[in-house]
C-alpha positions in Angstrom: 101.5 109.7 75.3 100.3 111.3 78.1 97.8 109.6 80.6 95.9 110.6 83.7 95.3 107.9 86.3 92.8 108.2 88.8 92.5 106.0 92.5 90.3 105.8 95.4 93.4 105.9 98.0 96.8 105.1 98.5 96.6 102.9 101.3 97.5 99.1 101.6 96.2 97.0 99.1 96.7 94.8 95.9 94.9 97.3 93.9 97.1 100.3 94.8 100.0 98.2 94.6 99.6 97.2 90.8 99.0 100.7 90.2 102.6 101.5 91.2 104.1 98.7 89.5 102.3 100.0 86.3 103.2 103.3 86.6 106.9 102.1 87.5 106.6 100.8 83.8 104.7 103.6 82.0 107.4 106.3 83.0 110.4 103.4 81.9 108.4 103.6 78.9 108.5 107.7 78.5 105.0 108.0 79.0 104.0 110.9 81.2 101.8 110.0 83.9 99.2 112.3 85.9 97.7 110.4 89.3 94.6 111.8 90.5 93.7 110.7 94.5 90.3 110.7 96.5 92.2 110.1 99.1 96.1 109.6 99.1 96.1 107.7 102.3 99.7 106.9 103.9 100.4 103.2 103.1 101.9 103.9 99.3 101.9 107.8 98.6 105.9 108.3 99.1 106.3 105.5 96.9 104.6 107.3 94.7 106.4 110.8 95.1 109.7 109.1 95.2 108.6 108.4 91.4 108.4 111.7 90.5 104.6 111.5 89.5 103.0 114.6 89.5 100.2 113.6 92.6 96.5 115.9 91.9 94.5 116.4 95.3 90.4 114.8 93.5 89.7 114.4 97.6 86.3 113.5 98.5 85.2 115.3 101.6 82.3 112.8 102.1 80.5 109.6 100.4 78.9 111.7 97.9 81.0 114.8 97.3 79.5 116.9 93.6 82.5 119.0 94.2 84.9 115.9 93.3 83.5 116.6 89.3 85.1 120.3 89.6 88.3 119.2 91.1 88.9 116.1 88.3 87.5 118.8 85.5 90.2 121.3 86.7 93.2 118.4 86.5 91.9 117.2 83.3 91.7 120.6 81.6 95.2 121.5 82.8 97.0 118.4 82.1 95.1 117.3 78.9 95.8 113.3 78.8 95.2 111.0 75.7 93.9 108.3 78.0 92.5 108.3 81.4 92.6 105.0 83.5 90.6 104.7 86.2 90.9 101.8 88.8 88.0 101.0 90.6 84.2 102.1 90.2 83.9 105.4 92.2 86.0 106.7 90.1 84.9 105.2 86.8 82.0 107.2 88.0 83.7 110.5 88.6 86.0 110.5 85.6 83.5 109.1 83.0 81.3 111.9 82.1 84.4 114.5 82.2 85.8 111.7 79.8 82.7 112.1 77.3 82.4 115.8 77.5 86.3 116.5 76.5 86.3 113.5 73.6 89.5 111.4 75.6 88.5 107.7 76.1 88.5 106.1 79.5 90.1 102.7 80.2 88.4 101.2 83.2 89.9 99.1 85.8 87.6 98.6 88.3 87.4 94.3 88.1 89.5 93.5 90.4 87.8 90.4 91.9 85.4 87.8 90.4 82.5 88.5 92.4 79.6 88.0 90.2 76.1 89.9 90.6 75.5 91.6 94.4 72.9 94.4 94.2 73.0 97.8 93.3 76.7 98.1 93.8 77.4 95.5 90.9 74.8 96.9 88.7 76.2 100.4 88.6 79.8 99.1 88.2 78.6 97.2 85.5 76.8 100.4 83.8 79.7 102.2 84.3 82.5 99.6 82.1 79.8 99.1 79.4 80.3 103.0 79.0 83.6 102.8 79.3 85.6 103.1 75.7 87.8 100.0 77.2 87.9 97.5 79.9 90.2 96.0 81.9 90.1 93.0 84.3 92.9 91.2 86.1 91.4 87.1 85.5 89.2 85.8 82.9 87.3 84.8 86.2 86.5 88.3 86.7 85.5 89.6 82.9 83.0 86.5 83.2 81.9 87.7 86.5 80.9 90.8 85.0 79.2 89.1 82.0 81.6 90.0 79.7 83.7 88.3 76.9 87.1 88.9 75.6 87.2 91.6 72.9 89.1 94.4 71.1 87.9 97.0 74.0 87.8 94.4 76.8 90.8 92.5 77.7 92.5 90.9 80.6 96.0 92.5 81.8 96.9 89.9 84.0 99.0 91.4 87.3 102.7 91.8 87.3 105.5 91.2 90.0 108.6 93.4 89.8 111.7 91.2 90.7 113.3 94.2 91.7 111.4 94.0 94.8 113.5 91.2 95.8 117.0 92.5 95.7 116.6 94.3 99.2 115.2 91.6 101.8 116.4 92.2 105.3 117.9 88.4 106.7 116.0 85.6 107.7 117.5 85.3 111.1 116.4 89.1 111.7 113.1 89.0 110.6 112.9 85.6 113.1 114.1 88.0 116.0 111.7 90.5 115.3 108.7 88.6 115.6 110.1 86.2 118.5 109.8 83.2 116.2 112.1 80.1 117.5 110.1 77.1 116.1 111.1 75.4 112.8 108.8 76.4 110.3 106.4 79.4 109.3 103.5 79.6 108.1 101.7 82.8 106.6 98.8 84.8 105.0 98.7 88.3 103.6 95.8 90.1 103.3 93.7 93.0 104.7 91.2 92.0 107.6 88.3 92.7 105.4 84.6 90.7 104.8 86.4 89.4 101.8 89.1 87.6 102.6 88.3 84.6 104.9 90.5 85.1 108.2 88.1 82.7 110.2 89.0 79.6 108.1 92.8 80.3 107.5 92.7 80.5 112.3 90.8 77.7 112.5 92.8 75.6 110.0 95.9 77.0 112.5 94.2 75.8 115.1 93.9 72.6 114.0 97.6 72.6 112.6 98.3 73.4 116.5 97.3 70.5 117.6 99.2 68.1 115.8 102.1 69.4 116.0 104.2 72.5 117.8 107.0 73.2 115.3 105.0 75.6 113.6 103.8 78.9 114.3 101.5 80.8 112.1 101.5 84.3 111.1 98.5 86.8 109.6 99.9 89.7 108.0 97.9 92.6 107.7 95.6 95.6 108.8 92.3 96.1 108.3 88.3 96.7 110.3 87.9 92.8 111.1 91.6 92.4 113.3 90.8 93.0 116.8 87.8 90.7 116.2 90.0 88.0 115.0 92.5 88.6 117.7 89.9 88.1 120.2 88.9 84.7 118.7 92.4 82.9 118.9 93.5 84.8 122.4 94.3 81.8 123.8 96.6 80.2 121.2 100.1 81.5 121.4 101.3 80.0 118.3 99.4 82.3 116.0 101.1 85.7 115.7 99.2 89.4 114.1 102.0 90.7 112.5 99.9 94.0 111.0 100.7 96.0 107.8 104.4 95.8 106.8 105.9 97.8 104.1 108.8 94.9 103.6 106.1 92.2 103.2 108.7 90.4 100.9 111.2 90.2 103.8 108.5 88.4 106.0 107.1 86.3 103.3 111.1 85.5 102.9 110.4 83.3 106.3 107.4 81.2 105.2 107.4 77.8 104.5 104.1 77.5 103.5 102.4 80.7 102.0 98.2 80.0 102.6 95.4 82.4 101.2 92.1 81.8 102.7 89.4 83.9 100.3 86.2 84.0 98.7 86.7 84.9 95.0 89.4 86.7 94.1 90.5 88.5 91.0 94.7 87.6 90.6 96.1 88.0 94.2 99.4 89.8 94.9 99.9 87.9 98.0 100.1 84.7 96.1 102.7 86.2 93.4 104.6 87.2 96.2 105.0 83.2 97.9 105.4 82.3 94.2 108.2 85.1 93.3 109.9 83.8 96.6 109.8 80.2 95.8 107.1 79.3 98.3 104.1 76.3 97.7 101.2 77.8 98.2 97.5 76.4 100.0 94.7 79.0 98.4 90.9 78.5 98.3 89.9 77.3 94.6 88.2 80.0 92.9 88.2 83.3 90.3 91.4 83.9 89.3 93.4 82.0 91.9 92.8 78.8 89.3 94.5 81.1 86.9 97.3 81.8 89.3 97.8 79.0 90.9 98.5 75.2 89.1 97.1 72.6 91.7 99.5 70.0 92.6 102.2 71.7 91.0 102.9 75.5 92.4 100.6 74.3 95.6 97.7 73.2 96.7 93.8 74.8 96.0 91.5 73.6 98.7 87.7 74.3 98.8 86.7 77.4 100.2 85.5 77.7 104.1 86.8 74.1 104.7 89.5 74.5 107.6 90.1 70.9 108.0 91.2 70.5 104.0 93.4 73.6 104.5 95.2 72.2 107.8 95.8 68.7 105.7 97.0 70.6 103.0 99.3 72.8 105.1 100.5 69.4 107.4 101.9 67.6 104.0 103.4 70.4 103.1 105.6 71.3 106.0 106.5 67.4 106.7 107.8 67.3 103.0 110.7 69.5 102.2 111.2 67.9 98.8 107.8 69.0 97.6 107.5 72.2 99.2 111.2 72.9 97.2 109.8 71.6 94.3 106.4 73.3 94.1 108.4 76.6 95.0 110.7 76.4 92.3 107.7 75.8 89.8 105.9 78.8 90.9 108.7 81.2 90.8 109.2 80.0 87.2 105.6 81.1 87.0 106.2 84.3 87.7 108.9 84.7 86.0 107.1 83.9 82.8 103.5 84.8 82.5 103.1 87.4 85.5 106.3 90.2 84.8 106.0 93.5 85.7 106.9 94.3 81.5 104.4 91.9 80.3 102.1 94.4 82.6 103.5 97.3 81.0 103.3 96.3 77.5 100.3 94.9 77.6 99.0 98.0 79.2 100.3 100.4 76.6 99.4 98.0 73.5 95.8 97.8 74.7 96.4 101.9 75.1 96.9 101.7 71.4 93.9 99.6 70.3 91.3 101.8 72.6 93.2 105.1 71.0 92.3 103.5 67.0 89.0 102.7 68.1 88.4 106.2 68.9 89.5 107.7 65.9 88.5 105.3 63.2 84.5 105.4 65.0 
């Protein structure tokens, strides 16, 4: 089977990160794999190359680029795949109509969060997987969001963690060093500095943390257009560190205690699988598909979104209980381990690959 799968960018993200633990498993699987890029970014491309995966240049120039239809067309025509797979919704709406006009069905991607009806961006996304031959979404939070229910042609591949990830974390005591940590414990959050992840509550919940106790200091992992505003806001509070984009996330994460993600509502979060794979109790705001992710009171905690106060209790009995924080780790690397594998991903993947495939040719 050959299939051609087409991205906005390469840089940091959960989205792009799935991709390459999917494609890890596609080529395991001796499928032959085509990735088409708008933009290959820096974060993930040499991952990709050190794959092997042949890498096609679909670069948009600017926001609305026509010319991004000829360069898709051209890779398409020369490569010839059974299935295209597109992963988010600009380019669902590149790849679509080439899909139509050369008969190969299109697997769609794009849900990758649960947020449910927001204006014209929602309602062409929406237009765009009901034209789709099949669907994907990461959560059953996020099919719902999009008003859809479970069927043949639209499914929910749930995300998958490769364990192999694991074997090559650099020490504790050398991570500690790097980042000038000498307190006790750590606590963490991973995610971009975007509008959708909620930075603001996850500080002030530090803050709080702060000052109760000073055995703790708290890290924010990540890059994005919201950082030097929320560097600005905690200026004053030395126990709160801005660690940036890290390539060996796992190794950091290694040092948590307490793995936190403050959000609004999320599709499955690869932050979250990566406390769990590491045997860390997780504090995450209650919504979309963290509930799927997440069992409260038994992998962690789920706190109410945008209530700082509830996430800083949360955090507190965590870190003065070492029995449950062991004990809620354990659990969620078990987890992991059996509903969230990188070849449950994989074979999901390639079995719904099978059913979109009949549907075509028995129509």
């Amino acid at each position: 089977m050959r299939v051609a799968h087409f991205i906005d960018s390469l840089r940091a993200g959960g989205k792009e990160r799935q991709l390459l633990e999917l494609l890890k498993g596609l080529l395991r699987s001796n499928i032959q794999v085509l990735l088409g890029v708008m933009d290959p970014g820096d974060f993930f491309k040499r991952d990709a190359e050190a794959l092997g995966i042949t890498i096609g240049d679909i670069r948009r120039r600017r926001r609305r680029d026509p010319f991004v239809f000829r360069r898709m067309w051209q890779l398409l025509q020369s490569y010839k795949p059974d299935v295209i797979h597109t992963h988010d919704w600009m380019t669902s709406f590149y790849a679509l109509p080439l899909a139509k006009a050369l008969g190969v069905p299109l697997v769609n991607g794009s849900i990758r969060n649960s947020f449910h009806r927001n204006g014209l961006r929602w309602d062409l996304e929406r237009l765009l997987l009901c034209a789709s031959d099949g669907v994907v979404a990461n959560s059953d939070a996020g099919l719902r969001s999009r008003r859809f229910a479970m069927s043949s042609t639209k499914t929910v591949i749930r995300n998958g963690f490769d364990d192999s990830r694991l074997t090559k974390l650099r020490p504790p005591q050398e991570i500690r060093r790097a980042l000038n940590i000498s307190v006790e414990k750590v606590v963490g959050m991973v995610a971009v500095f975007k509008d959708h992840k909620d930075y603001p509550t996850y500080l002030s919940a530090a803050r709080e943390v702060l000052s109760r106790r000073d055995d703790v200091v708290f890290l924010a992992v990540g890059d994005g257009e919201n950082l030097e505003a929320c560097k600005r806001g905690v200026h004053d509070c030395t126990g709160i560190r801005f660690v940036g984009g890290s390539k060996d996330v796992e190794s950091v994460v290694n040092i948590f205690d307490v793995g936190v993600l403050a959000t609004y509502r999320e599709g499955i979060s690869n932050s979250i699988m990566e406390y769990m794979a590491l045997g860390k109790p997780v504090v995450a705001s209650a919504g979309g598909g963290t509930c799927e992710l997440v069992t409260d009171g038994c992998t962690g905690f789920l706190v109410p979104p945008r209530e700082p106060q509830i996430l800083a209790d949360r955090i507190c009995q965590l870190l003065d209980d070492g029995d449950m924080r062991r004990r809620m780790g354990s659990a969620g690397r078990r987890r992991i381990e059996e509903a969230f594998s990188a070849h449950r991903l994989t074979t999901d993947t390639l079995n719904f690959y099978e059913t979109v495939l009949h549907a075509r040719r028995t129509a």
